[in-house]
C-alpha positions in Angstrom: -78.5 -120.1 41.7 -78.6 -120.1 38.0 -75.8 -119.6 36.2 -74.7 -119.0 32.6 -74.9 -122.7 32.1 -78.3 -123.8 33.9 -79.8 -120.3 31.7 -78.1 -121.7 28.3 -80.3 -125.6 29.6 -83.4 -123.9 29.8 -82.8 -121.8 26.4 -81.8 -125.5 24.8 -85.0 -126.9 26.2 -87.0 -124.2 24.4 -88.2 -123.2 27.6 -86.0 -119.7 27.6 -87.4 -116.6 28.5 -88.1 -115.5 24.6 -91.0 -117.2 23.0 -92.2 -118.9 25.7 -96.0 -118.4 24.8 -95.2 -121.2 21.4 -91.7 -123.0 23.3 -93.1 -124.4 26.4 -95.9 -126.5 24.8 -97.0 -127.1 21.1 -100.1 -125.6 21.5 -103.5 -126.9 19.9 -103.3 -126.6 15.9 -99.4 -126.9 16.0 -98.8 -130.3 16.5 -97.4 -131.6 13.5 -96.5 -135.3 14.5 -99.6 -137.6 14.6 -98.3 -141.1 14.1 -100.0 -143.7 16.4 -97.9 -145.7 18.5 -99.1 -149.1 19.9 -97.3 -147.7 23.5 -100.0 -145.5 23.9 -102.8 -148.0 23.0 -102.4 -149.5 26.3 -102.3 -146.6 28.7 -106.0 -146.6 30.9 -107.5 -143.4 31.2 -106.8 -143.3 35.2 -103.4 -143.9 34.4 -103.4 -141.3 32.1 -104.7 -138.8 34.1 -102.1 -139.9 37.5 -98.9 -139.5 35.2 -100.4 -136.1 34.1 -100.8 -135.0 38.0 -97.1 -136.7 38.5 -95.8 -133.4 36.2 -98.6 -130.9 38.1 -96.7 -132.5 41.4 -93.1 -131.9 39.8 -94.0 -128.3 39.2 -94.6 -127.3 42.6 -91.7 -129.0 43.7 -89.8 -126.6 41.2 -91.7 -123.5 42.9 -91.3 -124.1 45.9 -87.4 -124.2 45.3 -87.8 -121.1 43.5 -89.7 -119.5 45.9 -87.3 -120.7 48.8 -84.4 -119.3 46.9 -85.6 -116.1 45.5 -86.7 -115.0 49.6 -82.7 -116.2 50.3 -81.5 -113.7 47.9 -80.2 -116.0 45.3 -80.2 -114.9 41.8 -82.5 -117.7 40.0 -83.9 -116.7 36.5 -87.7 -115.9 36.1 -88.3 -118.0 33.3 -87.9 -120.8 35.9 -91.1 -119.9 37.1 -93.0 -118.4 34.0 -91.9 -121.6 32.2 -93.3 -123.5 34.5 -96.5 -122.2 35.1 -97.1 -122.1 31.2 -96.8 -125.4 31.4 -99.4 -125.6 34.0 -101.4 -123.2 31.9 -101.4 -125.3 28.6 -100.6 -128.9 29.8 -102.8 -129.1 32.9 -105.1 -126.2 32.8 -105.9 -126.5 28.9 -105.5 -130.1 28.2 -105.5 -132.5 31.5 -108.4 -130.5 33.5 -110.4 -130.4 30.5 -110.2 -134.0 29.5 -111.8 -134.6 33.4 -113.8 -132.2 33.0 -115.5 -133.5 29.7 -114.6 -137.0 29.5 -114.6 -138.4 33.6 -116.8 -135.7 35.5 -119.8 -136.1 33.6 -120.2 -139.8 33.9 -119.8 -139.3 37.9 -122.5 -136.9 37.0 -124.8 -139.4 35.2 -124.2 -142.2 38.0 -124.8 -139.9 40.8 -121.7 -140.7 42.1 -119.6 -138.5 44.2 -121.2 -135.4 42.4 -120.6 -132.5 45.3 -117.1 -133.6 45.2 -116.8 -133.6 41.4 -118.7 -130.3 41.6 -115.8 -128.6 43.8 -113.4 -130.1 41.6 -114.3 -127.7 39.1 -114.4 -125.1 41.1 -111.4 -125.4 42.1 -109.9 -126.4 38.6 -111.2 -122.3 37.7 -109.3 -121.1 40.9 -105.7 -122.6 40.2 -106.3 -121.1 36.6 -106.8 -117.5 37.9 -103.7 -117.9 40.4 -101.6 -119.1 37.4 -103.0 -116.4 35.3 -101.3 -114.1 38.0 -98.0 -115.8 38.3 -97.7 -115.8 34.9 -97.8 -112.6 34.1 -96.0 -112.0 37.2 -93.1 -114.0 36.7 -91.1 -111.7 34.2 -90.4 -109.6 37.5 -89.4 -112.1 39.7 -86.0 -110.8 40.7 -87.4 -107.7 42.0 -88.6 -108.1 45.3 -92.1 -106.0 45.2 -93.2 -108.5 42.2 -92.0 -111.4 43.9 -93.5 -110.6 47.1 -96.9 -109.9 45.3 -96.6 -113.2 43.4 -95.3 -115.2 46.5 -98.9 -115.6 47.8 -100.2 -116.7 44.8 -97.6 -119.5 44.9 -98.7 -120.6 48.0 -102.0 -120.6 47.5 -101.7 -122.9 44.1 -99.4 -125.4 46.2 -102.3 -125.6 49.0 -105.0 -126.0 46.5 -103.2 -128.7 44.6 -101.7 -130.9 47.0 -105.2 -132.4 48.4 -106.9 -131.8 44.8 -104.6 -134.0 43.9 -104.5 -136.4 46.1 -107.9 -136.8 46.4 -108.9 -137.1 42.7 -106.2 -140.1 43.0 -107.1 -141.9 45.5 -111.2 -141.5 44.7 -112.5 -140.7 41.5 -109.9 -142.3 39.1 -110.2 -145.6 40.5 -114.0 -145.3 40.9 -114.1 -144.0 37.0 -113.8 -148.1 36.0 -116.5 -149.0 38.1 -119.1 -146.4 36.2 -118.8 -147.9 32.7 -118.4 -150.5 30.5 -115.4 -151.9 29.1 -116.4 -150.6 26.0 -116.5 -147.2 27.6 -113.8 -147.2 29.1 -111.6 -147.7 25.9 -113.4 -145.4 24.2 -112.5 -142.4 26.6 -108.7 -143.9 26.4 -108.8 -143.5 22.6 -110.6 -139.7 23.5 -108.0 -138.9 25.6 -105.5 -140.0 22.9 -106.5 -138.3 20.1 -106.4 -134.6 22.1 -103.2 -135.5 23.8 -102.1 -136.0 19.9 -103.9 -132.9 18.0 -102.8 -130.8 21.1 -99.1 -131.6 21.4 -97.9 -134.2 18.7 -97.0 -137.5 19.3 -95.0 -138.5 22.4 -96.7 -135.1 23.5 -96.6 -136.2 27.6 -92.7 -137.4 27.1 -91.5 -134.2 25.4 -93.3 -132.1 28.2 -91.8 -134.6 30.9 -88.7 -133.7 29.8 -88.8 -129.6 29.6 -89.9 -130.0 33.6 -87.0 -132.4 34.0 -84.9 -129.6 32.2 -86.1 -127.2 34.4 -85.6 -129.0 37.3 -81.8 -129.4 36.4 -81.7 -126.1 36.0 -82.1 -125.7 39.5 -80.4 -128.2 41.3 -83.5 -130.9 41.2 -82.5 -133.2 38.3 -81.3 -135.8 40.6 -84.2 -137.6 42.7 -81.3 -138.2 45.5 -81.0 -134.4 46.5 -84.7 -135.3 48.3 -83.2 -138.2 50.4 -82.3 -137.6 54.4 -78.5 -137.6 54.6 -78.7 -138.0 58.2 
């Protein structure tokens, strides 16, 4: 359950219910901070792109709490769940998805290389942005059980879609994505990648929206990675 202090958290996060649309992420054109740092000079596009997943991956952790909760009758505040999947609207949808879908999926494309695959992927990058559409605008309404009942599916369904989307992007076209070009290349969609991260959400932009899912999280009850280890 959220109380007065995990609500006053997610307010200090800037991930309240209010303003969410400009608080969750800085959006494209806001971004004020654009210093280079050497850390990011050294970050390979595949591991880019897996950190990115790792905060997709934290999300659905967070619904599925909420989820589980809500159907117990606890009292957890919506903007757990419209926060979150604003997040996955701006940070993944707009700005991780994208960068596959302009800067990795078209040299699989040129190669030949796992193209059906890559195909589905976008396909399926198109359908977790309709559900999140939905739960976003759902959300608001959470504690009231017709909207959360009519949003619960949606849930699900983003979960299921994720979970192997994830996976196999992971485990097959991010390691393969070194194979298809040169060196050269290779640093030159690292320094692509860079530069969008940094016009779309300032510098340190994955850190700062790291930690609004880690704020989140706290908020209910996930903060600590040792509430997921077996007790028994």
């Amino acid at each position: 359950m959220i109380g007065t202090s995990g609500r006053r958290t997610l307010l200090r996060a800037g991930v309240g219910a209010a303003g969410l649309a400009t608080a969750a992420l800085a959006l494209p054109g806001q971004a004020q901070d654009t210093k280079k740092k050497h850390s990011d000079e050294t970050i390979s596009p595949a591991e880019r792109l897996m950190r990115e997943n790792a905060v997709l991956a934290r999300i659905l952790l967070i619904y599925e709490s909420a989820m589980r909760r809500l159907g117990q009758g606890e009292d957890i505040d919506p903007a757990v769940i419209e926060v979150s999947a604003r997040i996955v609207l701006d940070f993944i949808h707009g700005h991780h998805e994208k960068q596959e879908e302009e800067l990795v999926f078209p040299r699989f494309k040129t190669a030949g290389r796992m193209v059906e695959l890559v195909n589905l992927l976008i396909i399926q990058h198109a359908a977790g942005r309709k559900l999140t559409e939905r739960i976003v605008a759902a959300a608001p309404q959470a504690r009231n059980r017709q909207p959360r009942e009519a949003m619960a599916p949606d849930i699900q369904a983003f979960i299921i879609l994720y979970r192997p989307h994830m996976a196999r992007v992971a485990t097959d076209v991010y390691p393969t994505l070194r194979h298809l070009v040169t060196r050269d290349e290779y640093q030159e969609i690292a320094d692509q990648m860079e530069k969008s991260q940094r016009q779309a959400f300032g510098a340190d932009g994955f850190e700062k929206v790291a930690k609004k899912v880690h704020e989140i999280e706290k908020s209910i009850g996930l903060g600590d990675l040792d509430v997921f280890t077996p007790k028994g």
